[in-house]
C-alpha positions, -999 to 999 in steps of 0.1 A, spaced: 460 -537 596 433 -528 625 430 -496 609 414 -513 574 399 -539 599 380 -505 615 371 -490 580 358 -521 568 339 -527 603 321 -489 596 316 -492 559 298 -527 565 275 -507 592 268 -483 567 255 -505 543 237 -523 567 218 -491 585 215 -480 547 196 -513 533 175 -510 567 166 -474 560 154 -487 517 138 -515 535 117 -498 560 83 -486 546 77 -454 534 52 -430 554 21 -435 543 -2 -409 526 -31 -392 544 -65 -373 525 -55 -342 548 -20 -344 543 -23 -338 504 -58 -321 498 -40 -288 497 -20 -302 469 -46 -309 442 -74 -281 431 -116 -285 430 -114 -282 389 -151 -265 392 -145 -238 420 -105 -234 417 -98 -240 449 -79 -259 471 -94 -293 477 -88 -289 513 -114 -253 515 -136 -264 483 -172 -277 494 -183 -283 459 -202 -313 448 -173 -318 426 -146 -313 455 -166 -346 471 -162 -360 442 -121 -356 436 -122 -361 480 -136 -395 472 -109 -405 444 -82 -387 462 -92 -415 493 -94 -445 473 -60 -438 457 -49 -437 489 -63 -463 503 -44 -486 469 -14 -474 490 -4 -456 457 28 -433 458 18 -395 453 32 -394 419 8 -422 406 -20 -397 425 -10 -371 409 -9 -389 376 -45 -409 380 -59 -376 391 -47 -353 356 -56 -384 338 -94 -381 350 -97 -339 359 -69 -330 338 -37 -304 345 -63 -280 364 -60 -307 393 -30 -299 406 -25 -271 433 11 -267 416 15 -273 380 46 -296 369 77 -278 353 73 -286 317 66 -268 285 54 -236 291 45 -243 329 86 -242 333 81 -200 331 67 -201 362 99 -216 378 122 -200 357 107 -166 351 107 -153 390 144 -161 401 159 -146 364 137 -113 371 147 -110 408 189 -118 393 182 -90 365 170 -60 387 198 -65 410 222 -62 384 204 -32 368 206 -17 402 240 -23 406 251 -4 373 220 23 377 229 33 417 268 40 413 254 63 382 229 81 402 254 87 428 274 101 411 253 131 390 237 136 424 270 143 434 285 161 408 249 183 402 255 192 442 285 205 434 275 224 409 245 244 430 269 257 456 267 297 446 303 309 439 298 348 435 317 376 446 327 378 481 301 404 496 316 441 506 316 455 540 282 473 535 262 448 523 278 420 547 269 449 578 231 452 561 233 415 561 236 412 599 214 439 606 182 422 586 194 387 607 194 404 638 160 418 632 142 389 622 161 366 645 150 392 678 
């Protein structure tokens, strides 16, 4: 019985520290903090290095949606709905955009697995062709193995 009395006491915490954490306001949005996030549309660069009239411009929107206390998704929304998709430092993962997402991780995943079949292969014929260039001949005779040494000897003395 004090053992459900103790799980009940901790799962009523929980869902008390968990409505205090909904309830409690959300950080609120700086110009700094998301300039880097949206593009000047004119000189295609980062709002936060652009000095464009027209980086002022998106600056000045960019400030007064903040200062509506909008969430950054509406931002992000208002501000394609006036500049259009070139606005955003990172362009959103749908339609063709979703290449750029996809594309990167499924070209890393397919040379790894081309290695993996390609090394063992190359391994192996660099092996085997090794193999194959040691010299097997006839074992040298007594004269030649004695004119051998004595051309060694010279150019090693």
């Amino acid at each position: 019985m004090a053992v459900i009395a103790l799980a009940m006491a901790f799962a009523i915490a929980g869902l008390a520290s968990a409505a205090t954490a909904a309830a409690a306001p959300k950080p609120r949005l700086s110009l700094t903090g998301i300039e880097p996030d949206f593009m000047c549309v004119v000189c295609h660069e980062p709002l936060n290095v652009a000095d464009s009239p027209q980086a002022l411009q998106e600056r000045s929107v960019l400030g007064s949606l903040i200062a509506l206390r909008d969430t950054l998704p509406q931002i992000e929304t208002a501000m394609v709905a006036q500049y259009g998709s070139a606005v955003l430092g990172v362009p959103k993962a749908k339609g063709f955009n979703a290449v750029l997402y996809i594309l990167p991780p499924v070209l890393l995943l397919a040379g790894i697995a081309s290695l993996a079949v390609i090394l063992p292969r190359w391994r192996r014929r660099a092996r085997a062709s090794a193999a194959e260039a040691v010299p097997t001949g006839p074992p040298l005779d007594t004269a030649e193995n004695r004119r051998l040494d004595e051309e060694l000897a010279r150019y090693e003395g």
